[in-house]
N, C-alpha and C positions, 0 to 999 in steps of 0.2 A: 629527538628535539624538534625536528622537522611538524612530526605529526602534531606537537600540541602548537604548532604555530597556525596549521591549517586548522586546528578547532578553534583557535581564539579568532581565526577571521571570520570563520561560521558564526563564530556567538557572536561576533560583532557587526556581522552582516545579518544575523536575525534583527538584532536587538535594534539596528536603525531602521530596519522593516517596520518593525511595532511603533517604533516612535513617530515614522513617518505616517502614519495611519491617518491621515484628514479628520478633523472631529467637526463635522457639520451640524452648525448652530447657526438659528437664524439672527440677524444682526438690526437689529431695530432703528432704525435711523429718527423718525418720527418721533419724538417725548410728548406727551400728555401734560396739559395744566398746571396737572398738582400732584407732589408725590403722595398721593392717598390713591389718584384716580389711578395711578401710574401698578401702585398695588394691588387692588382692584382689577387690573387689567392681566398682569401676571397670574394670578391667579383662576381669571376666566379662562387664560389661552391654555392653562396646564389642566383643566378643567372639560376642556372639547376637544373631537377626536375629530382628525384631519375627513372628509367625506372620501379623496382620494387614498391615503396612504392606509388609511383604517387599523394601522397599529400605532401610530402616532396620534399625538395632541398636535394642535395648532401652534407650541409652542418649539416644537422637536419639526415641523413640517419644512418643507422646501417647496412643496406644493404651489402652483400660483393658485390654485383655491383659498388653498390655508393663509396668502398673502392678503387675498381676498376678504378672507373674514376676519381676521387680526384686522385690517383696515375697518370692517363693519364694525366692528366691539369699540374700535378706538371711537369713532362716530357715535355710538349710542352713549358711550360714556362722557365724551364730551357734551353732549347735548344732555345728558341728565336723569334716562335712566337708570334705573335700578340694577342690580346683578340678577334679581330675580325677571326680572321684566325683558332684558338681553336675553340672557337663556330660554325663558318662554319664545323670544321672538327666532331664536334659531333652532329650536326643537318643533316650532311650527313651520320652518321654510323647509328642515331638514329632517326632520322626524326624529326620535329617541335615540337613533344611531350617534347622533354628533356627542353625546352623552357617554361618559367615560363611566359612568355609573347613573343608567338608566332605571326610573321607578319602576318597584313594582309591581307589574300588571298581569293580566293573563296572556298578553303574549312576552313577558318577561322571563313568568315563571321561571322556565325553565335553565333559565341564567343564574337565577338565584339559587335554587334548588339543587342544581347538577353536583357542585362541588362537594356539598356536604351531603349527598346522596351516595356520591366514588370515596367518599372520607370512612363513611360506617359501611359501604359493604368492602375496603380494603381493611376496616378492623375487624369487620364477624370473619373474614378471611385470614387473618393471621390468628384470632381468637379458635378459631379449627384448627389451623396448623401449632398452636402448643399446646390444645388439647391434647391432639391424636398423639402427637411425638413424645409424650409425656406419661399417656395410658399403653402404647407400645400398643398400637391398632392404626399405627400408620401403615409404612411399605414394607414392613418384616411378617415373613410368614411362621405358623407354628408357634410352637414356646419358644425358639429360639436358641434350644441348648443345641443345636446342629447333630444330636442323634438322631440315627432312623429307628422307626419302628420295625416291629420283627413284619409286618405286612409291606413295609417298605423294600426293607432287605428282600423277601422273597421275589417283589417286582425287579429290582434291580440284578437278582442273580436270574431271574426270566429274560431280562434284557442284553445281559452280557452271555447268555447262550448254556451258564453254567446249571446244573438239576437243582433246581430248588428243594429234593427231598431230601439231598443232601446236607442242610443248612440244618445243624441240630449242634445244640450248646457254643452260643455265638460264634458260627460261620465255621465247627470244626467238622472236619468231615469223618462221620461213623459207617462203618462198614459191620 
């Protein structure tokens, strides 16, 4: 009785561990105009990658960078303009990096290319592995009935020290 008391304070000493987990989210204090512009905004900051945290958007940042440019979008949007005209203006201060999905270019290429380059060679990859295992030309040797041949046997009675001339009408010995 003892022992399931000490697991239920474990599980219940995990489980306020997970709960107590901090979920940091940034808290917007500033509102915008109009709820259009306010949407528009949302979706620009989910839209641009923090320049410091670089696995983050702007919108997931804590960054005082990323406070920084959530405050520049709020600015250009208030003043008028475009979604396209903001992101030109931070892909020019910041280069295609701030871009969570950057055009593509020849120095893109190879962002775009990579995955579904590792996609078809892990298929022509398994595409061999149930050929071979299927035509029995994998890692099995011989025909695989586990006889030996009579040239076999004679090596192996050479190895175990026994007279090979011995070996006459499967392995009986004639005198």
């Amino acid at each position: 009785m003892r022992e399931k008391s000490w697991l239920g304070q474990i599980l219940l000493a995990m489980a306020a561990l997970c709960l107590s987990v901090a979920v940091q989210a940034v808290v917007e204090t500033e509102k915008l105009s109009s709820p259009e512009l306010e949407a528009r905004y949302r979706v620009l900051i989910e839209e641009m990658r923090c320049p410091k945290c670089q696995n983050q958007n702007l919108a997931d940042s804590d960054a005082s960078i990323s406070g920084d440019l959530r405050r520049e979008i709020r600015r250009l949007l208030e003043e008028g303009f475009s979604d396209k005209e903001i992101v030109d203006y931070m892909v020019a201060r910041y280069g295609d990096f701030v871009l969570y999905r950057p055009p593509v270019q020849s120095n893109t290429l190879a962002l775009w290319l990579a995955p579904g380059v590792f996609a078809l060679v892990g298929l022509l990859a398994l595409i061999i592995i149930v050929v071979r295992s299927s035509s029995g030309t994998g890692a099995s040797q011989g025909d695989g009935s586990g006889a030996l041949t009579e040239d076999e046997r004679r090596k192996l009675k050479k190895l175990l020290g026994e007279d090979p001339s011995d070996l006459t009408d499967g392995g009986k010995k004639s005198k």
